[in-house]
C-alpha positions, 0 to 999 in steps of 0.5 A: 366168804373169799373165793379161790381159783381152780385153774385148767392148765390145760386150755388156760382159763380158770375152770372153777372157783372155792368158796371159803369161809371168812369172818365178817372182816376177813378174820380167818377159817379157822377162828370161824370154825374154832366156834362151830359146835353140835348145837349150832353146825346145822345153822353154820352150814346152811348159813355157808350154801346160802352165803357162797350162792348169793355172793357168787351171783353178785359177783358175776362168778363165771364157771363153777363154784364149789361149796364145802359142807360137813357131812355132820350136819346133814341130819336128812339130805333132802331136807338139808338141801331145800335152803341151798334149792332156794338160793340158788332159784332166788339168785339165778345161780344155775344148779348145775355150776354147783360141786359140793366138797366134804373132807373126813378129818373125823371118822364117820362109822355110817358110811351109808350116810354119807352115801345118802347124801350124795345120792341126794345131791347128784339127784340134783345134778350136783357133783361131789368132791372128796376133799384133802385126798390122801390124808386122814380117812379120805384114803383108797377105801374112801374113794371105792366106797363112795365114789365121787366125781372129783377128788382133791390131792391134799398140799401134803402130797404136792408139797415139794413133788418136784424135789421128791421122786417117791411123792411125783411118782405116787402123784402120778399114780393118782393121776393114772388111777383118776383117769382110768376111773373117770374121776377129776383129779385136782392138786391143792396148795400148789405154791412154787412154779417147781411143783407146778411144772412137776405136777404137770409132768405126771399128767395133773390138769387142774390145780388150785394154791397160792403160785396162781392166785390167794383166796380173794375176800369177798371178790372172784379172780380174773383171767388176767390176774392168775399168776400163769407159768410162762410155758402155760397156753 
């Protein structure tokens, strides 16, 4: 696993941390996910919770860690959900610092499902954030249906927001629509202080991508290391 920060531009701290899948080595993501198929995506995603738990808590992670999944995968959430319970109880990484990330780059027809499995986790006092927002099948309806606790602006969006008006103004309109449904909005890929400083002008608090701090294999940022724009607190 590499662990990427979430920072709180706001109060200047790091506010949660991704977990990220690696090869053994460091190899990436993708060449790790290019060998998951339906015969072994149950093994895979399992294996991802119980790993990312047991390295946060050798790492000494401190605020929250978020932990993607695949919906694919979950066949019975209360069953799925009992390796992740034991991890977490094995390691003493307390349950609620947990948020669960899922993206639809595939189309679930079942929404109910889904819908199940969120249910079964916040049951737990977990919370649920919808992944690549803006792209793909994590659209408006998505957000109606299901509902999450935070969603995450996808780079798509962000990306040059502050040398586009038509992007920082549909940007800002997410980040009114969030607050006025009480969900946390996050923008992803930040990578220039320019859409840094635009992203902040529109309201966005929290925000994730290379400008702060890369994905850090098998090891956690610090306060200190986060590259922070000189006007942050």
């Amino acid at each position: 696993m590499a662990f990427q920060p979430v920072v709180d531009l706001q109060e200047g701290r790091i506010d949660t941390h991704e977990a990220l899948v690696r090869g053994p080595k460091g190899e990436s993501a993708a060449s790790i996910l290019g060998q998951v198929t339906e015969a072994n995506v149950y093994a895979f995603d399992q294996a991802c919770r119980v790993r990312a738990i047991e390295m946060a808590a050798q790492l000494g992670l401190g605020g929250d860690l978020n932990i993607n999944f695949m919906p694919r995968a979950v066949y019975e959430p209360r069953a799925c959900i009992r390796m992740t319970l034991d991890a977490a109880l094995r390691t003493g990484f307390p349950t609620d610092r947990l948020t669960f990330e899922f993206t639809e780059n595939e189309h679930i027809a079942e929404e109910a499902h889904i819908l199940s499995i969120m249910q079964e986790y916040r049951r737990h006092g977990f919370r649920i954030a919808l992944d690549d927002f803006g792209t793909g099948y994590s659209g408006l309806s998505r957000l109606a249906n299901l509902r999450p606790d935070i969603i995450k602006l996808d780079r798509a969006l962000v990306v040059d927001c502050d040398r586009d008006r038509v992007r920082l103004e549909i940007l800002r309109s997410m980040v009114a629509m969030g607050r006025g449904i009480g969900v946390k909005v996050v923008a992803e890929g930040v990578e220039r202080l320019g859409e840094v400083e635009a992203l902040r002008s529109v309201g966005v608090r929290f925000m994730q991508g290379y400008f702060f701090a890369r994905p850090i294999f098998e090891g956690v940022a610090t306060l200190a290391g986060i590259n922070w724009p000189a006007t942050a607190p």
